[in-house]
C-alpha positions in Angstrom: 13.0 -7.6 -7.4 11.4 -11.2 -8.5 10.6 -11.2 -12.0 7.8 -14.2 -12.9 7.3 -15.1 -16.4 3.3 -15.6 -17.6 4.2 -15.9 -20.9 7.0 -16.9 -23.2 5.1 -17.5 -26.3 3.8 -15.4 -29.4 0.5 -15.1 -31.0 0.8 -18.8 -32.0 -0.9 -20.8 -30.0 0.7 -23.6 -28.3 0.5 -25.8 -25.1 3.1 -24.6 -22.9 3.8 -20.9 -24.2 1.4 -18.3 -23.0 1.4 -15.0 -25.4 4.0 -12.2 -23.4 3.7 -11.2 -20.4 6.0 -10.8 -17.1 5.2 -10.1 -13.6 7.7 -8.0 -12.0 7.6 -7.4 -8.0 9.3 -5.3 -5.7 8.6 -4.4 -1.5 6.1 -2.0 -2.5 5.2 -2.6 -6.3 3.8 -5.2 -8.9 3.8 -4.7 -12.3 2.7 -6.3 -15.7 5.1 -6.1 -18.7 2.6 -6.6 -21.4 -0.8 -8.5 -20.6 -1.4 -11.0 -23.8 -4.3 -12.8 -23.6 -4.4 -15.4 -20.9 -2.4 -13.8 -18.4 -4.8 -13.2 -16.0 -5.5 -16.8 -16.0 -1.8 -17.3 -15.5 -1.7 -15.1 -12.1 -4.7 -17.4 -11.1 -2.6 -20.5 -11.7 -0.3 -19.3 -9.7 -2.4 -18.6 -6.9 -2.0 -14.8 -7.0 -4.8 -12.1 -7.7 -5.1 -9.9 -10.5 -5.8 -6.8 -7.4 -2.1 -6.8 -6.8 -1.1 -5.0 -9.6 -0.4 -1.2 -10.1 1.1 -0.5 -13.6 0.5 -2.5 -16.8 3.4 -1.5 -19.2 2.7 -1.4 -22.5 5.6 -1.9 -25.5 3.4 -1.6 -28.4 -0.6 -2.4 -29.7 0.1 -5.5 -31.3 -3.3 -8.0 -29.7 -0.9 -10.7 -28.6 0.9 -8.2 -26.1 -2.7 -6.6 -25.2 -6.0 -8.4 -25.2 -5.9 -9.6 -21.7 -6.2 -5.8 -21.0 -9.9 -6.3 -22.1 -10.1 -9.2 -19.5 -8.8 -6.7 -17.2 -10.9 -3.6 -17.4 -14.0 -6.0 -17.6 -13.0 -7.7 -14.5 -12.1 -4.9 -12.8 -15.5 -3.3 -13.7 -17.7 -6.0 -12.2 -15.8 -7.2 -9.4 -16.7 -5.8 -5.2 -18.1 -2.4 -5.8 -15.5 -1.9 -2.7 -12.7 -2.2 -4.5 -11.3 1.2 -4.8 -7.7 0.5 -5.9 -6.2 2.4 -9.1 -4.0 0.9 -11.7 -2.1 2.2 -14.3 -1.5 1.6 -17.6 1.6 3.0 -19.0 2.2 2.7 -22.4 3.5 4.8 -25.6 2.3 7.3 -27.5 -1.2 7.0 -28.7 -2.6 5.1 -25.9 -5.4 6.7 -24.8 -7.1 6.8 -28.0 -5.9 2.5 -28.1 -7.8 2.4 -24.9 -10.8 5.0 -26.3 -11.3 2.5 -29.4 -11.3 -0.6 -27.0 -14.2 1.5 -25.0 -15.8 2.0 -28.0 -15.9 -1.4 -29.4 -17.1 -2.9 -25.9 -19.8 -0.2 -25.7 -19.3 0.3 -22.3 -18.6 -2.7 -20.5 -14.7 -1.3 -20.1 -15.2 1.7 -19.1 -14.0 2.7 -16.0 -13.7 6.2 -13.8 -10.7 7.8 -13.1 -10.6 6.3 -9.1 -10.0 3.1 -10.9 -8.2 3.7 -14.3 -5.3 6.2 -15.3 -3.6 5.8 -18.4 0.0 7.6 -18.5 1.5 8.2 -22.1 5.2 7.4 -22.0 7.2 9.1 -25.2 10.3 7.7 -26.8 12.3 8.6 -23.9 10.8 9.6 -20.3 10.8 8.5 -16.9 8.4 8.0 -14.0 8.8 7.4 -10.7 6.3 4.3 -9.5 6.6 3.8 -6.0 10.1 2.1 -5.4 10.4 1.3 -8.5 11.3 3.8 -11.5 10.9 3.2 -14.8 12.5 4.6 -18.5 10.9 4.1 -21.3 13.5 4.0 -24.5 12.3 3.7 -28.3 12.8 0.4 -30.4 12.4 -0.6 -33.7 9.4 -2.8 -34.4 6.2 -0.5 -34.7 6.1 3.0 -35.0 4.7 3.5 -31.0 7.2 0.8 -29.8 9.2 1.2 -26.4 11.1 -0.8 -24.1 11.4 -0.4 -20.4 14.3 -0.1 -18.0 12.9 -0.6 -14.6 15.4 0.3 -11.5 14.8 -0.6 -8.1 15.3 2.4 -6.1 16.0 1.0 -2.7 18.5 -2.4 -4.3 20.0 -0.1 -7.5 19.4 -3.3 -9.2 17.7 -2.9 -12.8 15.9 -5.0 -15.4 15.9 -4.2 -18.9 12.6 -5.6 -21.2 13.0 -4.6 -25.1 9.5 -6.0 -25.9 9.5 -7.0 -29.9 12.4 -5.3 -31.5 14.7 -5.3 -34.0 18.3 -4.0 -33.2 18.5 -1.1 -32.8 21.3 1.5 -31.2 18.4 2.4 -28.5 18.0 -0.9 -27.8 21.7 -1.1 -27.0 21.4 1.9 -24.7 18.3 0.4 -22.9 20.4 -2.6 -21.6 23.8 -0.9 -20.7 24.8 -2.4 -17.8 22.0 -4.2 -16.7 21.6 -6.6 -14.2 19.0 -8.4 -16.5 18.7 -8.0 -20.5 14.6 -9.6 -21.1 15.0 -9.4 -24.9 12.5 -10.9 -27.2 13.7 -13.8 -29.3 11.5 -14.6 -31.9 13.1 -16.6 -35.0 17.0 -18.2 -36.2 18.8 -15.7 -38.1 18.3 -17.6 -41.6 14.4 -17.4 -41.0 14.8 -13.5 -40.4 17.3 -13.2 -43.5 15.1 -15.0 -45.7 12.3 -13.0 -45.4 14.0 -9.7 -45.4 13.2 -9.4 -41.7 14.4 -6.6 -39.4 12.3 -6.0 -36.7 12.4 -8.9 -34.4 15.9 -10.5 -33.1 17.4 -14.0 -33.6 19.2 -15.8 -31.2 22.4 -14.6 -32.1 21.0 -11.0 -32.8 20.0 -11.1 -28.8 23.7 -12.5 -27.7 25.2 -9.5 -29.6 22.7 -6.6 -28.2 23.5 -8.3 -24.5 27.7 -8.7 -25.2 27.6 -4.7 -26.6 25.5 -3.5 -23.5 27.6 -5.3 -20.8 24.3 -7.0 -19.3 25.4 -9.1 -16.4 22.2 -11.5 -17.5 20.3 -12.0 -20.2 16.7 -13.3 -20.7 15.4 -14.5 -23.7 11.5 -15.0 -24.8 9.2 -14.5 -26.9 10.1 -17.6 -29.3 8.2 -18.8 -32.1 8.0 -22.4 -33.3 10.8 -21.9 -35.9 13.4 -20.9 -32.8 12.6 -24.0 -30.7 13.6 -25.7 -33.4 17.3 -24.7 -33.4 20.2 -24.7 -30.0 19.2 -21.1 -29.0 21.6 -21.2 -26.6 24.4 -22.5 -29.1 24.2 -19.5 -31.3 23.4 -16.8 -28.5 26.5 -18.4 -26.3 28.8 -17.3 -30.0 28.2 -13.5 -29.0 27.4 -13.4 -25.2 29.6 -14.9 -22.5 27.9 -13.9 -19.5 24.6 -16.4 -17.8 21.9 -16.7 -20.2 18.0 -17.6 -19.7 15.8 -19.4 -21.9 12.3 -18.5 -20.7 9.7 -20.8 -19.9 5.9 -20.1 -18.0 6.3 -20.0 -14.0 9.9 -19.3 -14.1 10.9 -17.0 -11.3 13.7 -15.0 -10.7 15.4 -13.3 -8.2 17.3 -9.9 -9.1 
């Protein structure tokens, strides 16, 4: 699997962080983890084409890990009237009607038939097999409809774990055991989180600890507000978790 990264950021715009998103490939499958807005501009940039993809995975509803989903539907409503490829959009409970509202709203313009669009409902704990590729949806604590994927490659046994925003959480633990890569969101230090009585997004530290109790060969870390850049993430995530760790970045590629 190659796993791309379109988006490192948050909600808070900034230069070189696009909002989450993360472009996972196999042989015979390419899927979105979270679409943010921008990141079909981010597959342009990088010379690919939005048609590639056959599952957008939803964590949760939150505009800054959907909106480009808008940009998608549209697209994919006006583009060659030849274009007969379906994509999926997986995502927890209550997406359909997320997707009905959008529909509504757009009056229209993002509606598409069922030769084009089908929207799966994952719950807190299911499985589905996509191609090569299978993938387990676990719950986590930031929103009440929040999930994080396990995706296993079926033909390597080699498996990627993505918690989108989370807090810790025992599921969370359970969602990277053994992993050969832990994505986990990383959004503010630990004394930022403390102060404000924050428990449902991780700190460096928090990240190091989930990855060191699940025996994740690698870990990943994104999704990082302003307030973590300004600390040594690695410093204080390196205090919990020996193994390699990842400090994501737009374009970065990697090989599992």
């Amino acid at each position: 699997m190659e796993v791309i990264i379109l988006g490192s950021g948050t909600f808070i715009p900034v230069p070189e962080r696009c909002s989450p998103s993360i472009l996972v490939r196999s042989e015979e499958t390419c899927l979105l983890l979270d679409i943010g807005p921008g990141t079909l501009r981010q597959i342009a940039r990088l010379g690919l084409s939005f048609t590639m993809i056959d599952y957008v995975c939803l964590s949760h509803f939150h505009p800054d890990h959907t909106a480009d989903l808008i940009h998608l539907l549209f697209t994919l409503k006006n583009i060659d009237p030849m274009f007969k490829k379906q994509i999926t959009v997986l995502g927890p409970s209550g997406t359909k009607e997320f997707l009905r509202s959008l529909q509504y709203a757009y009056r229209g313009y993002i509606n598409l038939p069922p030769k084009l669009l089908r929207i799966d409902e994952l719950g807190k704990k299911s499985r589905r097999d996509c191609k090569d590729l299978t993938i387990i949806s676990y719950p986590v604590r930031h929103v009440s409809e929040s999930i994080g994927f396990r995706i296993i490659d079926n033909k390597s046994g080699k498996s990627i774990a993505y918690s989108g925003d989370t807090g810790i959480c025992e599921d969370l633990v359970e969602l990277c055991r053994d992993v050969d890569l832990a994505i986990l969101e990383c959004s503010f230090p630990e004394e930022y989180l403390t102060k404000w009585d924050i428990d449902t997004h991780l700190s460096p530290s928090d990240a190091g600890k989930i990855a060191q109790e699940a025996h994740a060969k690698s870990l990943l870390l994104t999704h990082l507000y302003p307030e973590c850049l300004k600390v040594d993430i690695l410093e204080r995530c390196k205090r919990y978790y020996k193994n390699n760790i990842l400090i994501a970045k737009d374009f970065m590629k990697i090989k599992i």
